[in-house]
N, C-alpha and C positions, 0 to 999 in steps of 0.2 A: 856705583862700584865698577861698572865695566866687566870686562871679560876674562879681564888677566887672572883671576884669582880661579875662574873656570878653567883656565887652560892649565893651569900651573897647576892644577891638583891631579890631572889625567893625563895617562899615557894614551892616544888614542891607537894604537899600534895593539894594546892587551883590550878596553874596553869597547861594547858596543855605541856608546853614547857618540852624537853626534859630534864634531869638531864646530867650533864660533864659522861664522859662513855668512854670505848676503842672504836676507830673504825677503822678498820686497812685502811693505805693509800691507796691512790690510782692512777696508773702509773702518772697521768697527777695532776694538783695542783686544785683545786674545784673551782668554781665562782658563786657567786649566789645576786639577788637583791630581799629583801622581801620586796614590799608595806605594810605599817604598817598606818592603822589610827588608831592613839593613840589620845594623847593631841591634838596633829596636825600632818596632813597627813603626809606622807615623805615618802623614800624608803633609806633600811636600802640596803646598799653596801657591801658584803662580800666576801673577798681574803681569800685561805685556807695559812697556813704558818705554818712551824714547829707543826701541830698536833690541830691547833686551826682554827678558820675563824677568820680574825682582820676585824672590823667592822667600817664603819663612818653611820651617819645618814644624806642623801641628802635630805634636806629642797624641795626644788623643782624638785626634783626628774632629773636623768640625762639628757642632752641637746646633739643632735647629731652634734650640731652648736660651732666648736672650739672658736667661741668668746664669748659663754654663760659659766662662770668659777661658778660650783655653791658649793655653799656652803656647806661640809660634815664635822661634824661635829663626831670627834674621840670618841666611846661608846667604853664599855668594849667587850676583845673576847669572841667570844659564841663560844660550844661545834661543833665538827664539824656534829656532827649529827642532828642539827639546820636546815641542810639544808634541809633538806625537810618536816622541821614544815611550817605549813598550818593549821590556826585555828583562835580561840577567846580567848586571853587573856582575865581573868575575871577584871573586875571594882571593882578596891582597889587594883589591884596585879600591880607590878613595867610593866610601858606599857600597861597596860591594854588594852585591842581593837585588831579589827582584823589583822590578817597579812595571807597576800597573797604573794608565789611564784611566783614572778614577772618575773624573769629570772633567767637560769644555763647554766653553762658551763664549761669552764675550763680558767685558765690564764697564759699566759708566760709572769716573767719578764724581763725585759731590763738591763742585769749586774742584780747583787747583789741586791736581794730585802731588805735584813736587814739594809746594806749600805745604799741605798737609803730612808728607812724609820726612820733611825739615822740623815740622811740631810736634811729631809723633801720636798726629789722629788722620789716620785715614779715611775717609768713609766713602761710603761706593754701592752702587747697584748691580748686584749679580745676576745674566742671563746663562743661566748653565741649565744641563739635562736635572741635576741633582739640587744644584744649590741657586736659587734665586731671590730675589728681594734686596732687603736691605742689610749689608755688613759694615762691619768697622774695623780696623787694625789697630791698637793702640798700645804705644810705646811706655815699657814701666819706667820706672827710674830707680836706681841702682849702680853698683858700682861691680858689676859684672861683665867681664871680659867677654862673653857671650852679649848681641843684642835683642833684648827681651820684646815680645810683644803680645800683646792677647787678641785673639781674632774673637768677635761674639757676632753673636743675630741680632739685626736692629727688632724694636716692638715692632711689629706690622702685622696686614692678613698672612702670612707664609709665614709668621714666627708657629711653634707647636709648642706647649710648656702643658701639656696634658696626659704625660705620663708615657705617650705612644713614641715619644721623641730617644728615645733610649734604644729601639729598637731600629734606629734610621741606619746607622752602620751596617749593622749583620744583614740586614733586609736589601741592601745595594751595594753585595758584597765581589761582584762581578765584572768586568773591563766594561767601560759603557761602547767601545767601540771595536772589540772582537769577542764580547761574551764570556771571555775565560775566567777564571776563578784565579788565583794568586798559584797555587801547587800546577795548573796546567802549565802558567806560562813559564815558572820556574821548568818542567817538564818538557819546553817547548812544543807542547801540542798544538795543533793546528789548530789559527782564529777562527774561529764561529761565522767570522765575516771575510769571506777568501776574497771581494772584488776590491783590487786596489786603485788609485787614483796616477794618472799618469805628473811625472814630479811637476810640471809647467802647473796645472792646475790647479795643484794641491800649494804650491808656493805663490797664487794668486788670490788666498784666504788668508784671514786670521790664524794665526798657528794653533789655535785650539780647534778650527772649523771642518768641519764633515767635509767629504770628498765629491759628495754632489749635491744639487739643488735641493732643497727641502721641497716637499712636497704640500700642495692647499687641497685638502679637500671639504667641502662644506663649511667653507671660512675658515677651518682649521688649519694649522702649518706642524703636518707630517716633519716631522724632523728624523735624521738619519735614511729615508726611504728606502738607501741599498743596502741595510743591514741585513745578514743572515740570518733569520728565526729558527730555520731548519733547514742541516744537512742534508736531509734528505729530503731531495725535490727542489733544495736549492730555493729553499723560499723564503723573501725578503719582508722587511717592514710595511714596504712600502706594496706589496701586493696586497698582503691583508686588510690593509688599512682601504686598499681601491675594493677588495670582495666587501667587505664589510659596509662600506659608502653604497653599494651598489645592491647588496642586499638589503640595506636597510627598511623598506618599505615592505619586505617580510617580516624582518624581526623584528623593529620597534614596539609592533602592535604587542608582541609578547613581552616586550622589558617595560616600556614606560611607567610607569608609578609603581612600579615595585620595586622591592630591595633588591640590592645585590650584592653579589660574592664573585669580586675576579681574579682570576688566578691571573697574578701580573710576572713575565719572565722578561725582565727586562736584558738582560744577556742572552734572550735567545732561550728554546724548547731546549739543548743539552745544558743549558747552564740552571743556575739557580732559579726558580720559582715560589714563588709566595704567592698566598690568600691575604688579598684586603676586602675588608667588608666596611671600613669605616671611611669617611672622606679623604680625611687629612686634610695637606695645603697641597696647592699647586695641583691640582685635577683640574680645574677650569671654572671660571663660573654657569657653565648648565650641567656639572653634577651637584646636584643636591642633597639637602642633609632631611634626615627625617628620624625625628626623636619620638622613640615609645614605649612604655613601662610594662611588663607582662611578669604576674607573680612575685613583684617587689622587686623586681632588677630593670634594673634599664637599660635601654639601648641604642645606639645611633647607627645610622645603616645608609650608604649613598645610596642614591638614584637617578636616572635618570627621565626627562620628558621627548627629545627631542633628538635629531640626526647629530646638531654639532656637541651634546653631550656624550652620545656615542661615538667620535671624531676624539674627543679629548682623551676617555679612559683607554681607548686604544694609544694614540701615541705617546700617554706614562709606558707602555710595554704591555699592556694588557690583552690575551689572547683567547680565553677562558672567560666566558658570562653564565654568571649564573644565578638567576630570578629565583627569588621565590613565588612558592605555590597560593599565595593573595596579595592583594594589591595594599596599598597604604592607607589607601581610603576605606579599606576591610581590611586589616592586618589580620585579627581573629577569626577569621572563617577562609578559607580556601577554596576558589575557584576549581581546581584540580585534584587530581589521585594519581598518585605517581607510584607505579611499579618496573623497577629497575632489573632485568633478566642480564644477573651477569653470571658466568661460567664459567667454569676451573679451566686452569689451561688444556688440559686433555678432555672436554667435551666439544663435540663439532660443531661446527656454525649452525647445521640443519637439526638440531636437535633446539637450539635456543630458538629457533623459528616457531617450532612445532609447540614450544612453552610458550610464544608468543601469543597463537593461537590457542592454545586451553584454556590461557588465563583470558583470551575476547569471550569464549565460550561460557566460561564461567561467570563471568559479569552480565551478560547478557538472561543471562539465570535469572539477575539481581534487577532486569531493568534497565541493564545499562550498557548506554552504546562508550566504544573505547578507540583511541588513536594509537599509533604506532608508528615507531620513529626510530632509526639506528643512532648509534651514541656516537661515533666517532670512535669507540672500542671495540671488545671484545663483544659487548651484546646489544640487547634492545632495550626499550622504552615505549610502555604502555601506561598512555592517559585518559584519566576519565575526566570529562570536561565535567565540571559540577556548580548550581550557581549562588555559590557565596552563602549559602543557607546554613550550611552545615558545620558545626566548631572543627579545631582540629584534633580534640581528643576522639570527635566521633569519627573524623577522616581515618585516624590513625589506628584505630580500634578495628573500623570495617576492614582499611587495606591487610592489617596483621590478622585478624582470625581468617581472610582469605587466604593468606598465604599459607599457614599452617595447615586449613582443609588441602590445599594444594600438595603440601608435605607429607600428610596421612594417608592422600590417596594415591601420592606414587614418590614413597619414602628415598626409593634408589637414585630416581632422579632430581629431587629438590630438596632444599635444605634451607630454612628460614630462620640461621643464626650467621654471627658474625663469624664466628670462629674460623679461622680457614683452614684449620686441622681437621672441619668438618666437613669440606665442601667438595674434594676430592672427588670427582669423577660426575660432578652431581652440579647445577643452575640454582646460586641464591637470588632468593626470589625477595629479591629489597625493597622493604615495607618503609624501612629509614625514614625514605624522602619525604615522610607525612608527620614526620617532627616539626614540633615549631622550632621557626630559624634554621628549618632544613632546606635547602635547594637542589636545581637540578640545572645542568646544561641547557643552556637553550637551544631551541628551533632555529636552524641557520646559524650555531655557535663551531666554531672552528676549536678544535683541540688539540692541547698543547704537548704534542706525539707528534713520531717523527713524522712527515709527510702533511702536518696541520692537515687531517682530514677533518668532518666536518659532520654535524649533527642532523643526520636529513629529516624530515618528517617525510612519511610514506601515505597512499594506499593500501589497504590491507590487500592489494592484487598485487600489490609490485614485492610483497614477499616471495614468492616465487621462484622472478628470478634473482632475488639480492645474492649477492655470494657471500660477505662478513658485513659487521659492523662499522669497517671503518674503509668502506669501499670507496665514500665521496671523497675528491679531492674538492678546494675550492672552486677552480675553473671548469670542474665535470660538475658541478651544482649549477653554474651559473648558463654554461649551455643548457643543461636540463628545462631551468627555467623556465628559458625561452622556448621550447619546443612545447613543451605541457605546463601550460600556467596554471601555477597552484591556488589552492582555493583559497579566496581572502577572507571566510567567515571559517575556518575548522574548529574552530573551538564555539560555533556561534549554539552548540546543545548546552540549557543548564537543567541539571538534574541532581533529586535532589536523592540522597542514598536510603535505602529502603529499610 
């Protein structure tokens, strides 16, 4: 098509969009999807080819499900430097309305792409943040002054057709490259990702490609590295992903064959966040799948064994680990006793100390020695290492009638309901965590608050001096470390509850 029909539609004097321009190629072919709400929603599809992006507009945006065939409907090429427009089209200019950086990448096609777009079957291999494997474009036939086509998912491993696929939209509903939501950047609020790329640099990549080098850690390839997570503190992808590399030989010990629950933000801690608990596609192959049946329902739960499976669920955007309290090889019986000291916003930090402390007292009643650990929030965490002996009706049984003796004997200040009409002035004392398919943050888990502070595990001495829950930063963990190396057997007590 060329450019002329791009240029003839735009005033560039009224619109932000970019004017046709040189931009020199680059090694790999560009891919990019921009969410565009114009007249009607959609997400505008773009293959780089011969010096331009060729463009369709997807009506309902892409389907990970090879039997959802949807609708793309053939637009004029835009400049290649389109790709990394992010903005508000003005009202009266051609499109008017927001568009959003949905996804980039790069694409290989299958044989001859011009061949195939003279036949009307495209087929091609997607390397995007969102969309990867195998696609097709395929041309209908019709006598429609519009040119028809249908974008699908080839069958492969990264196809989904299990029902979770429905939820792929709303769930990576965010800019993949300043974190905004669609009303921010209509809003013009400020990207999530303020470091920009000097223009020489950025026009020495593919038009879909990040502004600086990906990142390897542990065979892994960190992609976006300089994305903002959190404004405040100004902390990027690519830090976490180096805490967490570098932490690992703390934390593993505590994730490996267990399930997990991660809170994945892939726009960053102010943007949207979501809980997966299931694999999906596209995690890596060292997260793993673990299927098991409890009370007639079934369930499938990731996990991981090893550093570069914690490498992978980290660069899907995932900031928030969260184990459960047995392993896989003991799913029904729990290792742990997790009691969660959280507190109304008007109780002080030293009074959640001090609940800290009753409730060691209390257990210690029972037999039993307990850990303590600040959350990254507002309170603590006390665990009772336990060894695998015990079901979890009877975990959840002893943690709850403790809690209420707790409540009985000092009503004012604790309160072992959910309610938070009830909690006012007063430390719920969360017995929760000893549900089954109940978790908890982990030991060296980083939380997805602003300043990504961090889950420390303590000495019962180093309450003292703590000042709040969410005192660690990642780099004030990491020095710590090294000064006082922490113990690598703390959880090595099992006991069994009385």
């Amino acid at each position: 098509m060329g450019l002329e029909e791009y240029r003839r539609k735009r005033d560039f004097s009224k619109t932000p969009e970019p004017p046709p321009g040189k931009v020199k190629a680059g090694a790999k072919l560009g891919y990019l999807i921009q969410k565009h709400d114009a007249t009607r929603l959609h997400y505008d599809f773009r293959l780089e080819l011969d010096g331009v992006l060729l463009s369709w507009a997807v009506t309902k945006g892409p389907s990970l499900n090879p039997s959802d065939k949807r609708l793309a409907v053939r637009t004029e090429d835009h400049p290649i430097s389109y790709g990394t427009f992010e903005g508000t089209i003005p009202k009266g200019q051609y499109g008017g309305g927001t568009v959003m950086l949905w996804d980039e990448g790069s694409w290989e096609p299958k044989g001859d792409p011009r061949n195939g777009l003279e036949k009307g079957h495209l087929s091609f291999t997607l390397h995007g943040e969102r969309l990867k494997g195998g696609w097709a474009l395929i041309r209908m036939h019709g006598d429609s002054k519009r040119e028809n086509w249908l974008l699908v998912k080839e069958k492969d491993e990264l196809a989904v057709s299990d029902g979770t696929e429905a939820a792929f939209l709303d769930e990576n509903a965010s800019s993949i490259t300043t974190g905004r939501a669609m009303d921010d950047i209509a809003a013009q609020k400020k990207p999530l990702n303020t470091k920009t790329a000097k223009p020489k640099a950025a026009a020495e990549k593919t038009p879909a490609a990040r502004i600086t080098e990906d990142l390897i850690l542990e065979g892994i390839k960190i992609t976006h590295p300089d994305r903002i997570i959190s404004e405040t503190g100004h902390v990027t992808k690519g830090e976490l992903a180096e805490y967490y590399a570098a932490i690992a030989p703390l934390l593993l010990p505590q994730l490996k064959g267990r399930p997990l629950s991660l809170l994945r933000c892939p726009g960053g801690i102010d943007g949207e966040c979501f809980f997966q608990r299931t694999p999906g596609k596209g995690l890596g192959a060292d997260v793993k799948t673990f299927h098991f049946a409890h009370n007639g329902k079934k369930y499938e739960y990731l996990y991981i064994e090893n550093v570069k499976g914690l490498m992978e669920i980290i660069q899907m955007g995932s900031i928030e680990l969260h184990p459960w309290g047995s392993t896989i090889k003991n799913i029904d019986c729990p290792d742990r006793m997790i009691f969660d000291l959280d507190p109304a916003p008007d109780v002080p930090f030293e009074a959640v100390k001090l609940a800290a402390l009753d409730l060691r007292e209390r257990l210690k009643r029972h037999g039993l020695e307990s850990l303590v650990k600040t959350t990254g929030g507002k309170g603590l965490h006390v665990t009772v290492p336990l060894s695998g002996k015990d079901s979890w009706p009877a975990v959840r049984t002893f943690a709850e009638n403790l809690a209420h003796e707790m409540v009985g004997d000092a009503p004012d200040a604790y309160v072992a309901t959910m309610t938070k009409a009830k909690r006012n002035g007063k430390i719920f004392i969360d017995f929760f965590r000893n549900d089954y398919t109940a978790t908890a943050v982990a030991d060296y888990g980083v939380r997805a608050r602003p300043g990504a502070p961090v889950a420390l595990p303590l000495e019962w001495k180093d309450l003292k001096s703590l000042k709040a829950g969410n005192q660690f930063s990642m780099q004030e963990v990491l020095k710590r470390i090294k000064k006082v190396k922490p113990a690598s057997d703390r959880y090595k007590t099992k006991q069994r509850l009385s």
